[in-house]
Short mmCIF file of the C-alpha atoms (twelve columns), coordinates in Angstrom:
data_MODEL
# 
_entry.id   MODEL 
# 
loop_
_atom_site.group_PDB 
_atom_site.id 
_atom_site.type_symbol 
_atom_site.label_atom_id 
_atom_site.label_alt_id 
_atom_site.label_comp_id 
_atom_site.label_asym_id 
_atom_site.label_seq_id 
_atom_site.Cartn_x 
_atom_site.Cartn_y 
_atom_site.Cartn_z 
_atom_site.pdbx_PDB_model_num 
ATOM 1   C CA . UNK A 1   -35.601 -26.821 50.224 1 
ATOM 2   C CA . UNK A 2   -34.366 -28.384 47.005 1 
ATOM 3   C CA . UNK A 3   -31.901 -27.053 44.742 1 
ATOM 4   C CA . UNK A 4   -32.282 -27.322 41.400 1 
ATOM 5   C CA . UNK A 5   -30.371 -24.736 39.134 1 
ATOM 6   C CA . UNK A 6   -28.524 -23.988 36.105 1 
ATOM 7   C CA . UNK A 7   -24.863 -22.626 35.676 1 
ATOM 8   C CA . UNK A 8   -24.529 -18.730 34.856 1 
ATOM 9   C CA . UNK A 9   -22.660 -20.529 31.476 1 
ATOM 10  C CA . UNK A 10  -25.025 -22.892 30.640 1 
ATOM 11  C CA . UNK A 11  -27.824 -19.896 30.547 1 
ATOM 12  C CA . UNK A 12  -24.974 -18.238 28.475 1 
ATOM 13  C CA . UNK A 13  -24.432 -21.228 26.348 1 
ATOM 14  C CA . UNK A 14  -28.549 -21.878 25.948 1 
ATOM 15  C CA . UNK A 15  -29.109 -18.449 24.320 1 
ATOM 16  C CA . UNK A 16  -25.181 -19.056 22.400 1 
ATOM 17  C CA . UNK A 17  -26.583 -22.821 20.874 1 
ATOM 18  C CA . UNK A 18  -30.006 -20.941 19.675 1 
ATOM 19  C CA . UNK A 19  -29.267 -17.513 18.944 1 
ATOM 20  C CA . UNK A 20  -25.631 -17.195 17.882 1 
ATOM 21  C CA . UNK A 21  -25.363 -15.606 14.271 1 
ATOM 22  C CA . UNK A 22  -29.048 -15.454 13.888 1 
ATOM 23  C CA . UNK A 23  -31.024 -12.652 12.457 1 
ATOM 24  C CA . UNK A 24  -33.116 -11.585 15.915 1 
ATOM 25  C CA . UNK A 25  -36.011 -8.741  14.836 1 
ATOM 26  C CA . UNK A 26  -38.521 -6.985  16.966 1 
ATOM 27  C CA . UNK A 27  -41.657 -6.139  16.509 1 
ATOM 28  C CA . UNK A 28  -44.441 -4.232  17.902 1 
ATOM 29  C CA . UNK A 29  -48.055 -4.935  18.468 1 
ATOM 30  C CA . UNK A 30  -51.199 -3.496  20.244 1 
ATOM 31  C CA . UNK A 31  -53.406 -4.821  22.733 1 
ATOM 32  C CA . UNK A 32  -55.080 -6.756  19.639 1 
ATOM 33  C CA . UNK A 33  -52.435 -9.810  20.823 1 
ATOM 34  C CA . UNK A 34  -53.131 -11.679 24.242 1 
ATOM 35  C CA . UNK A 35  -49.962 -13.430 24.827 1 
ATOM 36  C CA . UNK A 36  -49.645 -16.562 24.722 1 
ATOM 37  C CA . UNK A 37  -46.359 -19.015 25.177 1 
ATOM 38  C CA . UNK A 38  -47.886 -21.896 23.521 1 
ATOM 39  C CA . UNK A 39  -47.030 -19.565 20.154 1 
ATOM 40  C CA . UNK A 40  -44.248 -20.794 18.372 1 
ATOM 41  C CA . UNK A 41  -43.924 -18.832 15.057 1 
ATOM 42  C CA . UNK A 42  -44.596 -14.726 14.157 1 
ATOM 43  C CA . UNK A 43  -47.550 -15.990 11.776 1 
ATOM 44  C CA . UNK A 44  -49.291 -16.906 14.941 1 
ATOM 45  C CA . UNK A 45  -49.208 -13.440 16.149 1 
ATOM 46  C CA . UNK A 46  -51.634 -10.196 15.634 1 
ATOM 47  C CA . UNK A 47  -52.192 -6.899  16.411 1 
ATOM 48  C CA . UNK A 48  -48.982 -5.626  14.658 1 
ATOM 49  C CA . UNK A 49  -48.704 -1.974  14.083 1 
ATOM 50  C CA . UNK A 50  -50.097 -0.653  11.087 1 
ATOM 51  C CA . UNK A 51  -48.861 3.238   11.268 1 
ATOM 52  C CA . UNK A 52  -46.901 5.568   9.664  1 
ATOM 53  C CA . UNK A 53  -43.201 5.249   10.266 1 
ATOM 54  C CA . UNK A 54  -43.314 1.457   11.448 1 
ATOM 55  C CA . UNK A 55  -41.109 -1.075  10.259 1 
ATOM 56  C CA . UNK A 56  -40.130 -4.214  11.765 1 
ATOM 57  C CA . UNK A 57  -36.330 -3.916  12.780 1 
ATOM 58  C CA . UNK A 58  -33.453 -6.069  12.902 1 
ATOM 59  C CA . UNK A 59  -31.299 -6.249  16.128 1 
ATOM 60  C CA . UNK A 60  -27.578 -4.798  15.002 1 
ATOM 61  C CA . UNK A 61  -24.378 -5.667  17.581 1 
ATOM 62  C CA . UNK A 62  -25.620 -8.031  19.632 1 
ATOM 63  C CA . UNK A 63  -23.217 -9.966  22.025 1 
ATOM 64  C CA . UNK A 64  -24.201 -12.734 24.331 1 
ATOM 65  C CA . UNK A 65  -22.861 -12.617 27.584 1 
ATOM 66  C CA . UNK A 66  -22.918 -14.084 31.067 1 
ATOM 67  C CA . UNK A 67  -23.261 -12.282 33.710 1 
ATOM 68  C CA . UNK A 68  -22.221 -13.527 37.287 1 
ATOM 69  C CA . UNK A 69  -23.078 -10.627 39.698 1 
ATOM 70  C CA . UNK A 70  -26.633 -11.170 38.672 1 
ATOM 71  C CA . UNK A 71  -26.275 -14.733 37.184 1 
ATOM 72  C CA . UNK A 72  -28.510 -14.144 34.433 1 
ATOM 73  C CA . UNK A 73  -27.041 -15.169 30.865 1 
ATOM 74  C CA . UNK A 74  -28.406 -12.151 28.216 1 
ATOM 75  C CA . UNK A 75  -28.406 -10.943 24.892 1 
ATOM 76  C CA . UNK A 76  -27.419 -7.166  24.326 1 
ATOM 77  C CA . UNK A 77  -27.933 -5.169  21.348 1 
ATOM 78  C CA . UNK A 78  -27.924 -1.443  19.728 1 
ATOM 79  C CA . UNK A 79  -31.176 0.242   20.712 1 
ATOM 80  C CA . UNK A 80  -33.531 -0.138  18.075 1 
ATOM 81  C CA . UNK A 81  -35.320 3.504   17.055 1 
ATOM 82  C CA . UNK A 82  -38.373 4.257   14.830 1 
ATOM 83  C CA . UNK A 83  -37.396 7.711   14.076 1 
ATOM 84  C CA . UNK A 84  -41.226 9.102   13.252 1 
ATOM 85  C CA . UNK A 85  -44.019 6.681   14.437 1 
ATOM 86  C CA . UNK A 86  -47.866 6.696   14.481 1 
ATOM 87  C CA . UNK A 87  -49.760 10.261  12.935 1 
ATOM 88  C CA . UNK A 88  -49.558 13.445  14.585 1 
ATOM 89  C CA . UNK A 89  -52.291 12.468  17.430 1 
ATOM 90  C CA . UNK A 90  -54.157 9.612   18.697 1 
ATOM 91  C CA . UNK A 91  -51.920 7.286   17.269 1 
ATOM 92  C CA . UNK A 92  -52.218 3.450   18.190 1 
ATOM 93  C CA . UNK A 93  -51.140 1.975   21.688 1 
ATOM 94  C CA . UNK A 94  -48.436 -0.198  21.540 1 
ATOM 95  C CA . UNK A 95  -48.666 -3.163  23.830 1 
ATOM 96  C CA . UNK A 96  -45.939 -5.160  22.800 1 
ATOM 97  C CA . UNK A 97  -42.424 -5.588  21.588 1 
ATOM 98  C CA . UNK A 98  -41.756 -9.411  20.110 1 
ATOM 99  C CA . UNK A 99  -38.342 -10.706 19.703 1 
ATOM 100 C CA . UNK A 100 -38.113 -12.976 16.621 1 
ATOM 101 C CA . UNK A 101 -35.634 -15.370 15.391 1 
ATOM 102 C CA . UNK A 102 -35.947 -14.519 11.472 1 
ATOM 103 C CA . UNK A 103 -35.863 -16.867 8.964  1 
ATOM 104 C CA . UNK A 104 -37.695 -16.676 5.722  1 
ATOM 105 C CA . UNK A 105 -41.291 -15.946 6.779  1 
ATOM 106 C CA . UNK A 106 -43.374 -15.374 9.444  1 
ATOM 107 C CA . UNK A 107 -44.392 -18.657 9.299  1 
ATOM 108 C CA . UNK A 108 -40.909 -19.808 9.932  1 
ATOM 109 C CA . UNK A 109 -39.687 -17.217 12.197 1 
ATOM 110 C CA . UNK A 110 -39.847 -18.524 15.818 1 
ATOM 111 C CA . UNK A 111 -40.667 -16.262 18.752 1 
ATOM 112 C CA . UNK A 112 -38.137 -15.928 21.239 1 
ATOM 113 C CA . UNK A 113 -39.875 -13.106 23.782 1 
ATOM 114 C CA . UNK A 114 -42.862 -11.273 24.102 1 
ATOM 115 C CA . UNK A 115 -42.235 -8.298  26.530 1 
ATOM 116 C CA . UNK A 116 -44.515 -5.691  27.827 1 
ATOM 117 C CA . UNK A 117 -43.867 -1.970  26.080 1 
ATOM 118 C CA . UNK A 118 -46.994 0.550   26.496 1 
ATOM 119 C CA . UNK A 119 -46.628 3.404   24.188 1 
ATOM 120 C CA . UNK A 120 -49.238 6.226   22.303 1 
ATOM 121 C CA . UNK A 121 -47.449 6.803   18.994 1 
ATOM 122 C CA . UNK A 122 -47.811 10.645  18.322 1 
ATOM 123 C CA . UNK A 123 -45.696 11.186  15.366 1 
ATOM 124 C CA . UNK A 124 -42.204 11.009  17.881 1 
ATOM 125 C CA . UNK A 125 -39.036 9.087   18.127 1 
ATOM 126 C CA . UNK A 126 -39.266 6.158   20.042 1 
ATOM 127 C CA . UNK A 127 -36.712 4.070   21.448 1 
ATOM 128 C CA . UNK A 128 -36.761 0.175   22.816 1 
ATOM 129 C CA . UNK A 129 -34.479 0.523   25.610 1 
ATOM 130 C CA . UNK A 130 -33.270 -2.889  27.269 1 
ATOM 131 C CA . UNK A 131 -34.151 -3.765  30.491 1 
ATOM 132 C CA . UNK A 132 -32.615 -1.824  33.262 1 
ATOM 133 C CA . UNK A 133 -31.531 -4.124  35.653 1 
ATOM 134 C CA . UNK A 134 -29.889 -6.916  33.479 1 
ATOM 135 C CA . UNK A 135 -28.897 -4.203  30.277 1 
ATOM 136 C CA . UNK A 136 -30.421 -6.358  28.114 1 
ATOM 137 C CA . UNK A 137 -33.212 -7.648  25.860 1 
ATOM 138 C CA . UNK A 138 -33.244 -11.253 26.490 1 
ATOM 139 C CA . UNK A 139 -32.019 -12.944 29.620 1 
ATOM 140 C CA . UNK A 140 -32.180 -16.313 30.929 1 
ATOM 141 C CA . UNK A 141 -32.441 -16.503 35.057 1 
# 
């Protein structure tokens, strides 16, 4: 079998070069989006929540890190939390959280992840907890 891999610090160093100092927001959409990684930019995207309470928000203390013991490189952050989201009831489904590199529109704000995140709003607190298993939002394997 071949091997063909890259360092735990060049995974680092690949989210570092792109990331580092950038304005990184998430989003949420419904099942209105069908993924797609030829998407480059957040204009290409749809399906974004429309409720009451929703607001696109910014990622706040996020470190990039390596991680040996599960050589992954990753991006950490503060949980984001929409405090009040959807109506009382019967609120949307959320199918998506999208991880955006901001920059002065949509149409110039690239997309960095699309991850799976099922969730009736009903009025509640929700939270966009990282991954378990890396503590992250973004890694690179």
């Amino acid at each position: 079998m071949a091997t063909n891999w890259l360092s735990n610090r060049a995974r680092k160093q690949a989210l570092y070069a792109h990331l580092n100092g950038a304005t990184i927001k998430v989003l949420l959409l419904t099942s209105a989006y069908t993924p797609n990684k030829d998407h480059v930019f957040a204009s290409e995207l749809s399906g974004e929540l429309t409720c009451t309470g929703y607001a696109r928000k910014t990622l706040a203390s996020v470190v990039i890190s390596q991680d040996d013991t599960l050589d992954v490189g990753k991006l950490a952050a503060t949980a984001p939390v929409w405090a009040t989201l959807g109506p009382a009831s019967g609120g949307p489904v959320t199918a998506y959280a999208v991880f955006i590199k901001w920059d002065t529109d949509d149409a110039h704000s690239e997309i960095i992840s699309v991850k799976d995140c099922v969730l009736q709003t009903n009025s509640g607190q929700f939270t966009l907890n990282p991954n378990a298993t890396y503590a992250a939002y973004l890694w690179v394997s």
